[in-house]
VEXDREN-2710 file (C-alpha; in Angstrom, 1 decimal):
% VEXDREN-2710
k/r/px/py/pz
1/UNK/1.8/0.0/0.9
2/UNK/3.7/0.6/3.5
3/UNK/5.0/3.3/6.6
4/UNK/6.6/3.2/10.1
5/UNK/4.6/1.9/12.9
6/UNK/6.6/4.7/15.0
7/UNK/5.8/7.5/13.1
8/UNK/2.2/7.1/13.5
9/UNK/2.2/7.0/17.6
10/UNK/1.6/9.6/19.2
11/UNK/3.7/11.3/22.0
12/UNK/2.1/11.6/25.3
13/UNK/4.8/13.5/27.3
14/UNK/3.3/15.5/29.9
15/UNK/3.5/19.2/29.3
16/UNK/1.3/22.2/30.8
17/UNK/-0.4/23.5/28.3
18/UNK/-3.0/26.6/27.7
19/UNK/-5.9/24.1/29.3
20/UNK/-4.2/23.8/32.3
21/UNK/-3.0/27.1/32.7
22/UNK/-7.0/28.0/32.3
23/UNK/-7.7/25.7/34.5
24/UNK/-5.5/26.8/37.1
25/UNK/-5.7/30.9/38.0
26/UNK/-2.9/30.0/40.1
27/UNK/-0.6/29.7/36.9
28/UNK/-2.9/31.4/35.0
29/UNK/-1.3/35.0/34.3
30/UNK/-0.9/36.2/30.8
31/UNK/2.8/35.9/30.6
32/UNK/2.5/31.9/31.3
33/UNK/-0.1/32.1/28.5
34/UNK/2.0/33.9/26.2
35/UNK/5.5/31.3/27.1
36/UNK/3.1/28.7/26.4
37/UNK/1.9/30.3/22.6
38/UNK/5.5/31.0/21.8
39/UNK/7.0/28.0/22.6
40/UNK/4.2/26.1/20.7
41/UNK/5.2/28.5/17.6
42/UNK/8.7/27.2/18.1
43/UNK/7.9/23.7/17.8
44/UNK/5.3/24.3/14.9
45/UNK/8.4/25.7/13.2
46/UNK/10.9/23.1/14.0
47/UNK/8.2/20.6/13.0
48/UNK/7.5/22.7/9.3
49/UNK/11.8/22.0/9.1
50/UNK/12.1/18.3/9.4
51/UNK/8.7/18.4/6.9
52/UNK/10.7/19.6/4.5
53/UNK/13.6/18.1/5.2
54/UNK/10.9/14.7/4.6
55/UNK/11.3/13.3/8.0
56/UNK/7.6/13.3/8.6
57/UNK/8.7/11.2/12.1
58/UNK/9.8/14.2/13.5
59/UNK/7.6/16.5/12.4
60/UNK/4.2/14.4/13.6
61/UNK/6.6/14.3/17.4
62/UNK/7.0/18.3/17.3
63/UNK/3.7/19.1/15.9
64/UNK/2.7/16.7/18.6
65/UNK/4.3/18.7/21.6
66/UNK/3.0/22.2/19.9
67/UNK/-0.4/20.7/20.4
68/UNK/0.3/19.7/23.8
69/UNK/1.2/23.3/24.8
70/UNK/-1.7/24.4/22.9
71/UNK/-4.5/21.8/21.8
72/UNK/-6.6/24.8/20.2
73/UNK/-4.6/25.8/17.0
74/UNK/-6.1/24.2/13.6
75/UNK/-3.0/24.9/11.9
76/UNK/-1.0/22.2/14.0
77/UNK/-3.3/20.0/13.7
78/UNK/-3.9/20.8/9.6
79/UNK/0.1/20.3/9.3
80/UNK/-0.1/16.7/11.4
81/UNK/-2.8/16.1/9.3
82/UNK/-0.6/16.4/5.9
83/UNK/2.3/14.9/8.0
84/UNK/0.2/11.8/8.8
85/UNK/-0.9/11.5/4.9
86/UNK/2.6/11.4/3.8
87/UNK/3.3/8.5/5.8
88/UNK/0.6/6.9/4.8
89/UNK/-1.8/6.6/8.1
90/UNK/-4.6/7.9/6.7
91/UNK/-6.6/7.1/9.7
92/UNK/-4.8/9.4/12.2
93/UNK/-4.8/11.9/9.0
94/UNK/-8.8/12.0/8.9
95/UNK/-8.8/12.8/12.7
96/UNK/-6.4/15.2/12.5
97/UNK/-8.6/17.2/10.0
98/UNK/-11.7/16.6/11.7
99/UNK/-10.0/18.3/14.9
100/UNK/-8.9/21.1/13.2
101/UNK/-12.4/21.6/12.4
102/UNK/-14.1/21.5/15.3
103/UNK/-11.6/24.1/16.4
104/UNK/-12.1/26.3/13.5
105/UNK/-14.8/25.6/11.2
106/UNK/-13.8/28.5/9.4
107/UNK/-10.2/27.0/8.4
108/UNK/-10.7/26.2/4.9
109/UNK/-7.4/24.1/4.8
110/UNK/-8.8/22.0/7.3
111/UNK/-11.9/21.0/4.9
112/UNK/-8.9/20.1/1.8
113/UNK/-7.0/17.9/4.2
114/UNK/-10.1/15.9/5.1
115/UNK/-11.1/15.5/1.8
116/UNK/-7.8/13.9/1.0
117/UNK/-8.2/11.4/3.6
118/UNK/-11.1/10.5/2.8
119/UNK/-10.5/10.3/-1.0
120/UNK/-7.3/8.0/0.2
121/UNK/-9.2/5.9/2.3
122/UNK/-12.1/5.5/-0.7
123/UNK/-14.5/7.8/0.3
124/UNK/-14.9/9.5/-2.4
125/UNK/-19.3/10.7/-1.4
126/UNK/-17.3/12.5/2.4
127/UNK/-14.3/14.1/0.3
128/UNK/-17.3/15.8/-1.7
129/UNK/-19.1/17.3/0.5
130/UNK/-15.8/18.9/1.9
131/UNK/-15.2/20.3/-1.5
132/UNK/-18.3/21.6/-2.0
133/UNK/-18.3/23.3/1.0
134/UNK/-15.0/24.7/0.0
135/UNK/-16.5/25.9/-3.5
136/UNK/-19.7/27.6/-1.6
137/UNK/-17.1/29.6/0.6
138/UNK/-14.6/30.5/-1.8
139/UNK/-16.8/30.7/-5.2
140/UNK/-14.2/32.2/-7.0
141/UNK/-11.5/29.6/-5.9
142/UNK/-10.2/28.4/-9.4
143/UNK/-8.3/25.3/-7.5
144/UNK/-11.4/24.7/-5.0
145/UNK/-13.7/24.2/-8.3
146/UNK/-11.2/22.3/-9.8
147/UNK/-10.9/19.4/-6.8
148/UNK/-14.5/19.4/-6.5
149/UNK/-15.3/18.9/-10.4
150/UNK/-12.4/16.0/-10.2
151/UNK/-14.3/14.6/-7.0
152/UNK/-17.6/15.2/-8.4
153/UNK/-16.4/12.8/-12.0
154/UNK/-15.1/10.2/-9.5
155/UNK/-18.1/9.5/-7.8
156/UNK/-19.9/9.5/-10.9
157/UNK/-17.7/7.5/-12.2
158/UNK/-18.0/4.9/-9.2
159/UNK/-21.9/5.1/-9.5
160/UNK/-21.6/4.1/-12.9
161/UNK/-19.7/1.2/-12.1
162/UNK/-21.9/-0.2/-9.1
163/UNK/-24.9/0.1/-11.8
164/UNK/-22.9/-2.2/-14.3
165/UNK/-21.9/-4.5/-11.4
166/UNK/-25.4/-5.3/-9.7
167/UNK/-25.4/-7.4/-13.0
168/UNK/-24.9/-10.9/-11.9
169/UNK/-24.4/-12.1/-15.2
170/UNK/-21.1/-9.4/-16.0
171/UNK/-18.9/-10.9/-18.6
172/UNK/-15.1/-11.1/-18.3
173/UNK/-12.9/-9.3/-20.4
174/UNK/-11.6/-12.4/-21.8
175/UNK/-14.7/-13.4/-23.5
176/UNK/-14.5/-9.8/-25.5
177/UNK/-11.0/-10.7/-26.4
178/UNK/-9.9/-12.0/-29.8
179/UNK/-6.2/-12.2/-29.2
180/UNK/-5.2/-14.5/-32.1
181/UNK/-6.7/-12.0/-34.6
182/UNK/-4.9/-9.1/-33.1
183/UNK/-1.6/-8.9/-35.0
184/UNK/1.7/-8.0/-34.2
185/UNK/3.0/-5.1/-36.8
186/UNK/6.0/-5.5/-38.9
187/UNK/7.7/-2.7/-37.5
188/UNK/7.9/-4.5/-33.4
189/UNK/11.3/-5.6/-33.2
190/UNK/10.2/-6.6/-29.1
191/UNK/9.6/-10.3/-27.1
192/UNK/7.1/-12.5/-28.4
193/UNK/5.9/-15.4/-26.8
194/UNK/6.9/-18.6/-28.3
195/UNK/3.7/-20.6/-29.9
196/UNK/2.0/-18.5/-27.5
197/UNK/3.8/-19.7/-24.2
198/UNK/6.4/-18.0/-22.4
199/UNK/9.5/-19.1/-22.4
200/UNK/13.3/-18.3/-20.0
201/UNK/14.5/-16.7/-23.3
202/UNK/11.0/-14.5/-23.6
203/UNK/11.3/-13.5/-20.0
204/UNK/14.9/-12.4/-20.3
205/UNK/14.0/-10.5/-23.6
206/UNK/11.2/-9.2/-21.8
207/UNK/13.1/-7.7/-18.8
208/UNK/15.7/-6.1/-21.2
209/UNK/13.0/-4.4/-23.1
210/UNK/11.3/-3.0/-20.0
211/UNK/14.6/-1.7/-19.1
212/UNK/15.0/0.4/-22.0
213/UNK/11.6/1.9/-21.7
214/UNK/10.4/0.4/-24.0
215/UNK/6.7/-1.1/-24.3
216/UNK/5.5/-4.8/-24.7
217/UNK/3.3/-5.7/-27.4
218/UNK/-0.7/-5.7/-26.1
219/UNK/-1.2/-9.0/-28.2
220/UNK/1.9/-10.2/-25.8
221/UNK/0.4/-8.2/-23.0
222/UNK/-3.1/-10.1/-23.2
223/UNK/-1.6/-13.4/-24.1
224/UNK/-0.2/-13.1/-19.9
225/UNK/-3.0/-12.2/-17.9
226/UNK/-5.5/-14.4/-19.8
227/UNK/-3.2/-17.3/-19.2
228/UNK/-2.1/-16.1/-15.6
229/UNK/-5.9/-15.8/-14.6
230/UNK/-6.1/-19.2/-15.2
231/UNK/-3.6/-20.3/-13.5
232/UNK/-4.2/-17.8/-10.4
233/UNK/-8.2/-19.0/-10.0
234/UNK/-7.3/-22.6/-9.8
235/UNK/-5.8/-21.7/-6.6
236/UNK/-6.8/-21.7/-2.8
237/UNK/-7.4/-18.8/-0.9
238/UNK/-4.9/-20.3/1.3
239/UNK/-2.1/-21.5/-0.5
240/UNK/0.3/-24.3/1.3
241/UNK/3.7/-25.5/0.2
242/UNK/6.3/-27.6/1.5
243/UNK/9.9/-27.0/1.2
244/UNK/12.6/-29.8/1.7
245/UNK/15.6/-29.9/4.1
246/UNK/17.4/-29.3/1.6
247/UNK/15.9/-26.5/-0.5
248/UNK/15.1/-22.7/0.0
249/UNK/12.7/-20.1/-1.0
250/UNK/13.2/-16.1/-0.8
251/UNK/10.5/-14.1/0.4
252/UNK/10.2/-10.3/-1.1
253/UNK/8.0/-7.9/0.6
254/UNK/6.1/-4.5/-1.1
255/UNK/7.9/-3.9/-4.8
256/UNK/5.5/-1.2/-5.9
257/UNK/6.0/-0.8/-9.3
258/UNK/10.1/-0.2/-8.6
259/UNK/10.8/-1.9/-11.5
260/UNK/14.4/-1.4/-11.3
261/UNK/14.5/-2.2/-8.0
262/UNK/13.0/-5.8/-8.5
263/UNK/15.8/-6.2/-11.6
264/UNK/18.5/-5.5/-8.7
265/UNK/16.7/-8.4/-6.5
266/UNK/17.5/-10.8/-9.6
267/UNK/20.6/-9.4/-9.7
268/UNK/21.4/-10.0/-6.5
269/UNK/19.5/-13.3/-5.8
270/UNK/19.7/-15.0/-8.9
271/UNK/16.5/-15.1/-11.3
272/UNK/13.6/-17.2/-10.5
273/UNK/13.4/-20.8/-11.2
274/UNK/12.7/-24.2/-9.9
275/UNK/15.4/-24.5/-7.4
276/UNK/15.3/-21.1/-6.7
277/UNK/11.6/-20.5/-5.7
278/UNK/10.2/-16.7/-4.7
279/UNK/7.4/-15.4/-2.8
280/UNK/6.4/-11.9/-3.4
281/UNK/4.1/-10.6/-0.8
282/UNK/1.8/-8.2/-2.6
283/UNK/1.7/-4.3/-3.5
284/UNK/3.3/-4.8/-6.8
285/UNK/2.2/-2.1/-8.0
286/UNK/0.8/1.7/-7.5
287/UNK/3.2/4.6/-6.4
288/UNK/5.6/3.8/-8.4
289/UNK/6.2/4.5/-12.1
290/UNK/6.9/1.3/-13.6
291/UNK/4.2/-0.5/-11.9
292/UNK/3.2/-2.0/-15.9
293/UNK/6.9/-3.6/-16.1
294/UNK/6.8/-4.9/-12.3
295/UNK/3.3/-6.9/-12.8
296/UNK/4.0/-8.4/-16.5
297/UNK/7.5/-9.3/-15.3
298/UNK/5.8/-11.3/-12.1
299/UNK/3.0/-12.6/-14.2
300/UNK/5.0/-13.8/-16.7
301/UNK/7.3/-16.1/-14.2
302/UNK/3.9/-17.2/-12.4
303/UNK/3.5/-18.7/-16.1
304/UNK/6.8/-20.1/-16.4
305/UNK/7.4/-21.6/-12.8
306/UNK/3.8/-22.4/-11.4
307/UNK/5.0/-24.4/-8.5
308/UNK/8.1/-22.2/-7.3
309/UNK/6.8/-18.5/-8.1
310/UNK/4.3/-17.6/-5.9
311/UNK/2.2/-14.3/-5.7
312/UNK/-0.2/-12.6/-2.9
313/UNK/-2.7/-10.3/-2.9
314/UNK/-2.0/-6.9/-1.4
315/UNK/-4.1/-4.2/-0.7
316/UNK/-3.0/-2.0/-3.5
317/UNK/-3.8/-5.1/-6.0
318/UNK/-7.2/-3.7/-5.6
319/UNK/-9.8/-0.8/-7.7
320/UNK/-10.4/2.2/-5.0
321/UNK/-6.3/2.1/-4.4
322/UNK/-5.2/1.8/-8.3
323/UNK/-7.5/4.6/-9.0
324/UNK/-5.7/6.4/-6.6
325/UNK/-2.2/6.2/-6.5
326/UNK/-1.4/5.5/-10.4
327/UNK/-1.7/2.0/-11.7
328/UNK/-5.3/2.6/-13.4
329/UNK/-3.6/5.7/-15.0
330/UNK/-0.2/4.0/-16.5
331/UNK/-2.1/1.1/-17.8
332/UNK/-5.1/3.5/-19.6
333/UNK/-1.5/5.7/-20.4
334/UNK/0.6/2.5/-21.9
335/UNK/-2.0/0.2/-22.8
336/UNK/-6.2/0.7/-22.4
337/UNK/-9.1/0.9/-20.0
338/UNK/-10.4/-2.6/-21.4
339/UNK/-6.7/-3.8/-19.9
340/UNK/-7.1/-2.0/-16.5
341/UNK/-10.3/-3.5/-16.2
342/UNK/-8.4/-7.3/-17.1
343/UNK/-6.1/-7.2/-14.3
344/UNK/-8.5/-5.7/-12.0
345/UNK/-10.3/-9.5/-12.9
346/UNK/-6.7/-11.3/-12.5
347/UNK/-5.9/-9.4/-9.0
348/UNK/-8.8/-10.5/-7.6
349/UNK/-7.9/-14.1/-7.9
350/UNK/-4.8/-13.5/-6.4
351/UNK/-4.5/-16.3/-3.5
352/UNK/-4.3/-14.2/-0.2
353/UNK/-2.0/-16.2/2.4
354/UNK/0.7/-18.3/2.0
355/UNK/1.6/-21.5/4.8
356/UNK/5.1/-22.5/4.5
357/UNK/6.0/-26.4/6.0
358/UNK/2.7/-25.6/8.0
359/UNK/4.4/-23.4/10.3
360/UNK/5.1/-20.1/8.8
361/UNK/1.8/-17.8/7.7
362/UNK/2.9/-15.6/5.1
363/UNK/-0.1/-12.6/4.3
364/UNK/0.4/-9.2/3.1
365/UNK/-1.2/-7.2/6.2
366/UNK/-1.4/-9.3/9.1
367/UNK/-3.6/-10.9/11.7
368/UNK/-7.2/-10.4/12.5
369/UNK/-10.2/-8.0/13.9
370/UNK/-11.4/-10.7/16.4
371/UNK/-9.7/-13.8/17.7
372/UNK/-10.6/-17.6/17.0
373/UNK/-9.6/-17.3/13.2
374/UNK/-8.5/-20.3/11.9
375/UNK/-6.4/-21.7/8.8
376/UNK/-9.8/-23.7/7.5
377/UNK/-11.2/-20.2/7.2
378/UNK/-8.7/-18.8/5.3
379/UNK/-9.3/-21.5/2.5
380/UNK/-13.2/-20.9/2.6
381/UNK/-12.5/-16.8/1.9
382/UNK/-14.7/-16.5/-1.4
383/UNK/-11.7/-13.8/-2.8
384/UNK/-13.0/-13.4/-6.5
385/UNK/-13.7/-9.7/-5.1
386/UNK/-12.9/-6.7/-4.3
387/UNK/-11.8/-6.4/-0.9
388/UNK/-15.1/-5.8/2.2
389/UNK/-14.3/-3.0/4.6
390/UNK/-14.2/-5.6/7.2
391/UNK/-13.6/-8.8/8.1
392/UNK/-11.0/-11.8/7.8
393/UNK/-10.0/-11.1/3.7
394/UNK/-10.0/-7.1/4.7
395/UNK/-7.6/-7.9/7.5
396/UNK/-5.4/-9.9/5.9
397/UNK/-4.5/-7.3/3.5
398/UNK/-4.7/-4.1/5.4
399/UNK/-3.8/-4.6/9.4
400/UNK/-0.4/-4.0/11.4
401/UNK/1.1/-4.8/14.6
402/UNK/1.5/-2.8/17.3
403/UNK/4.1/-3.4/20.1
404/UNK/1.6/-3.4/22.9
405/UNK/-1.0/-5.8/23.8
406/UNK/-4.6/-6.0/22.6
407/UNK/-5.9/-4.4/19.1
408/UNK/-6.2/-0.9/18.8
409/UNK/-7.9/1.5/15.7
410/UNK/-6.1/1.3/12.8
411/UNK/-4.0/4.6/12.2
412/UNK/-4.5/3.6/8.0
413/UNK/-8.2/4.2/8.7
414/UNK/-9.0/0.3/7.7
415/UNK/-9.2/-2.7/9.6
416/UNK/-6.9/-2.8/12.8
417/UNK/-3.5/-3.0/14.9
418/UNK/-2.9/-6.4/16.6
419/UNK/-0.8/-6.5/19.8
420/UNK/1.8/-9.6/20.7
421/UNK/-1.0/-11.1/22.8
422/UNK/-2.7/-11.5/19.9
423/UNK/0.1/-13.3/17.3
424/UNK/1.0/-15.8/20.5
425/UNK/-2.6/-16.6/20.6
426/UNK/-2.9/-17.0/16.5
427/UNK/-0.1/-19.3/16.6
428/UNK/-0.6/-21.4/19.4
429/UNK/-4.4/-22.2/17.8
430/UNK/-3.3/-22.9/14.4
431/UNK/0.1/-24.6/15.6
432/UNK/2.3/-21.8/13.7
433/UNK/5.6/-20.6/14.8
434/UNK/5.4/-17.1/13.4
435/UNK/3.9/-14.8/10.7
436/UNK/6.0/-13.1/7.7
437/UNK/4.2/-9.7/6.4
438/UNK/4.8/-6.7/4.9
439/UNK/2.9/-3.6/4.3
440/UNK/4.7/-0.6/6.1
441/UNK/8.5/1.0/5.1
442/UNK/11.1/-0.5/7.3
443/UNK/14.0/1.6/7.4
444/UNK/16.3/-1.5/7.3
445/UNK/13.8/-3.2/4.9
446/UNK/12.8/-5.3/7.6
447/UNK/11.5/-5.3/11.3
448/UNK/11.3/-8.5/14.1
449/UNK/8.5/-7.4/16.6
450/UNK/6.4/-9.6/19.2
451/UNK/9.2/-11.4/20.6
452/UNK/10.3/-12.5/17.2
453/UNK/6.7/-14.3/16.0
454/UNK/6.2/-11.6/13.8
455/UNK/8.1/-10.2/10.9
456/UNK/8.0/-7.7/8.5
457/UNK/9.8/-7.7/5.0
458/UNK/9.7/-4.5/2.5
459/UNK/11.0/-4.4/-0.8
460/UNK/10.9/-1.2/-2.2
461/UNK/14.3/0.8/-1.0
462/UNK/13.7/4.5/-0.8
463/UNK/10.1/4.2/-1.5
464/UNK/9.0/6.8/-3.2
465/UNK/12.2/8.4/-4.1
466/UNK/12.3/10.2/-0.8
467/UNK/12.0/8.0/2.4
468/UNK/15.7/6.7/2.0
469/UNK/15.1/3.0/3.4
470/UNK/16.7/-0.4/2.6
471/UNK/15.2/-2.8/1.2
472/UNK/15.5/-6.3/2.2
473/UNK/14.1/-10.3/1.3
474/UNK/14.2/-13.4/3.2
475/UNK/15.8/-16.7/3.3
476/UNK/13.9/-19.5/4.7
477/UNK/15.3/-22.6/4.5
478/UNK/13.5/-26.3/4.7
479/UNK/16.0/-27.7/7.5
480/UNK/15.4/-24.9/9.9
481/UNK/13.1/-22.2/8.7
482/UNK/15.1/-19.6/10.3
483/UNK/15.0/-16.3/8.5
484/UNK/18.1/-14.7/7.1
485/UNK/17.7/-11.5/5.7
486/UNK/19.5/-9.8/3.4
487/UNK/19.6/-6.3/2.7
488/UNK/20.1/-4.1/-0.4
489/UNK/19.6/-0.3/-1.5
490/UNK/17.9/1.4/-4.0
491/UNK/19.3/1.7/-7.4
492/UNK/19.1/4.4/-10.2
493/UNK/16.1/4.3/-12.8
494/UNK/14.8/6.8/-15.7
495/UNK/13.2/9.9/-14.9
496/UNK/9.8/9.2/-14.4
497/UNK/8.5/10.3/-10.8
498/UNK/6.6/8.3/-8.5
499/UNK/3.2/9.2/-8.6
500/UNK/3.2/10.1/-12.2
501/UNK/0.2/8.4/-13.3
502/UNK/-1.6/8.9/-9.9
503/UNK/-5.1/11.1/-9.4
504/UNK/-4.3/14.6/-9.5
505/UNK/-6.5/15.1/-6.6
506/UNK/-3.9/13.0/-4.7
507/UNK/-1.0/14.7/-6.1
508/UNK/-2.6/17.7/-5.1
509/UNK/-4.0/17.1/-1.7
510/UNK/0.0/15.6/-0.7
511/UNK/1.1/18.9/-1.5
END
């Protein structure tokens, strides 16, 4: 899941604004007053233009200085609100709309924009309550009644699923499975897996098919995760590999379900196989479109090249996100809910870090709440879960970096931003020479911050369809482990919008 670090700071340049004006009768006439609303009204409008022009960075800097000028308008902070949720800090968004609030509790947008923080952070019980009061001040709101019935199923929904869970003795989906009587119909002309194992030939047949749209069997479908959940919960939490002088390994970053995209890696970088080993570091799927084709596709190479394919967990491998931002919805759209509910199961034994030659830490998010976190307790995380709100497992999949020292509040809402201070002390304790993550849109695919010990890779160019970024993926070779990135842009795929399969209270509240 990813966004710029930059577009989520705010701007602190010193302007006088309304308070100080107040504050000081010597300023204080009602002309200076006036400059001061106008020139807000300027920025508010150059902000609304880069908005729409998608270049949330600039918009969140002008709304910014329209605040500055004057901190008691709701509808700045309303629009930095929706600027924040587009680029994905969900944490900055929920303030934003709480501010708003407190200056006008009367701004009904203000109450929408919250709830669509909260529903993106999870919190599906505080988005409710914002819809209801919405619904009680506009009864006759067709679109208000609407969110809040949506809402209202959701947390239902989740209740319903927390009763079934406090069973300790829940089955798998695997033991409700009879995949060898399920049979294949006459009339599929698709891959097939060869005496039931998959095969160089079935992947290639696999990826051809996916690339005409079309669908692969369920029996196939089945046959992959069952077998991949086997091999996924035989490993570590921690999983460490050595690479020879000699040899290589690419590192991908966030693919998120851009199926074509991660054809044009293979393309690019030759297909998978056991001298030409991958990483890919989470968020496979969600957002976009083809998220079905992505997962399979990585499954099935987990299956074929154990050793040299390796997978992490990212925070959208996870239930609250997939509910949200469209996996749950294409796999109940192309497949079933008893299949959503099967990879749920396989994502959560999805190992969640990666040590290269014991010196580079590979994770999706980053580095940790508090200090003193060791490599021994990354292999004790119990991950056969969904992911705690806090925490060492939390913050390996949902924290960033920051360029200045110390930790700071996360601007996603979850977990934390770590400073340089921080990595040097992480490495020098557990004798690493950097950390390789991902997480956040580059726009060059890829970012070296903290005086080079950390790294970010992304692999999903224009994300989205609309944020116009490169992708990029990482050499590391044995002899020196010196990254070498390589760069590549986004290439054309079928009609199908990101998003398509995602809640439509998210499609909504991103409007």
């Amino acid at each position: 899941m990813g966004s710029h670090s930059k577009r989520c700071r705010r701007r602190r340049r010193r302007r006088i604004s309304l308070y100080d004006i107040c504050d000081h009768p010597d300023y204080g006439s009602e002309k200076k007053m006036a400059e001061a609303t106008n020139e807000a009204e300027l920025l508010k409008e150059k902000a609304n233009n880069f908005f729409k022009e998608k270049d949330y960075e600039n918009a969140i800097k002008y709304y910014t200085e329209a605040l500055e000028l004057n901190p008691s308008n709701a509808i700045y902070y309303s629009n930095r609100s929706l600027a924040y949720l587009r680029t994905e800090c969900y944490g900055y968004a929920l303030a934003d709309a709480t501010k708003a609030l407190e200056v006008d509790k009367n701004y009904i947008k203000g109450y929408y924009r919250r709830a669509t923080s909260n529903m993106a952070l999870g919190k599906f019980k505080a988005a409710l309550k914002d819809y209801e009061t919405v619904v009680r001040v506009r009864p006759n709101d067709k679109d208000a009644r609407m969110k809040y019935q949506e809402c209202n199923k959701i947390v239902k929904q989740k209740a319903f699923e927390r009763a079934i869970a406090s069973d300790d003795k829940k089955k798998s989906v695997v033991d409700s499975l009879d995949i060898e009587s399920m049979t294949i119909e006459d009339d599929y002309v698709g891959p097939k897996l060869e005496d039931g194992k998959v095969t160089l030939q079935f992947m290639k047949d696999m990826m051809d098919w996916f690339k005409d749209q079309k669908k692969l069997h369920r029996k196939c479908a089945y046959q992959i995760l069952v077998q991949v959940k086997d091999v996924l919960s035989k490993l570590p939490s921690l999983v460490e590999i050595t690479i020879k002088e000699t040899e290589k390994i690419t590192i991908c970053g966030d693919t998120h379900g851009q199926y074509y995209d991660l054809l044009n890696i293979f393309e690019l970088n030759g297909l998978p196989s056991e001298t030409n080993p991958y990483l890919f570091n989470g968020d496979f799927v969600d957002r976009g479109s083809f998220s079905v084709e992505v997962i399979l596709t990585l499954f099935g190479f987990k299956l074929l090249y154990p050793d040299h394919f390796h997978l992490l967990r990212g925070n959208h491998e996870t239930d609250n996100m997939n509910q949200m931002y469209g996996f749950e919805g294409e796999v109940k759209a192309k497949y079933t809910a008893q299949m959503f509910q099967l990879f749920s199961e396989v994502f959560q034994w999805l190992p969640l870090a990666q040590c290269i030659n014991s010196k580079v830490l590979v994770m999706h998010g980053g580095l940790f709440s508090e200090d003193g976190v060791t490599l021994e307790d990354l292999r004790k995380i119990d991950r056969n879960r969904q992911p705690p709100d806090s925490g060492p497992m939390c913050d390996l999949l949902w924290s960033d970096p920051q360029p200045q020292n110390g930790r700071s509040v996360s601007k996603r809402g979850v977990s934390c931003q770590f400073g340089p201070d921080v990595t040097q002390r992480f490495l020098e304790q557990n004798k690493l020479d950097y950390i390789v993550r991902s997480h956040e849109v580059k726009a060059q695919g890829y970012e070296v911050t903290h005086s080079e010990k950390c790294i970010t890779v992304f692999s999903a160019p224009n994300y989205c369809d609309q944020m116009g970024n490169k992708g990029a993926y990482i050499h590391l070779r044995g002899s020196d482990l010196k990254p070498e990135f390589h760069q590549f842009t986004a290439v054309p795929h079928p009609n199908v919008k990101p998003m398509a399969y995602a809640n439509t209270l998210m499609q909504l509240g991103m409007m």
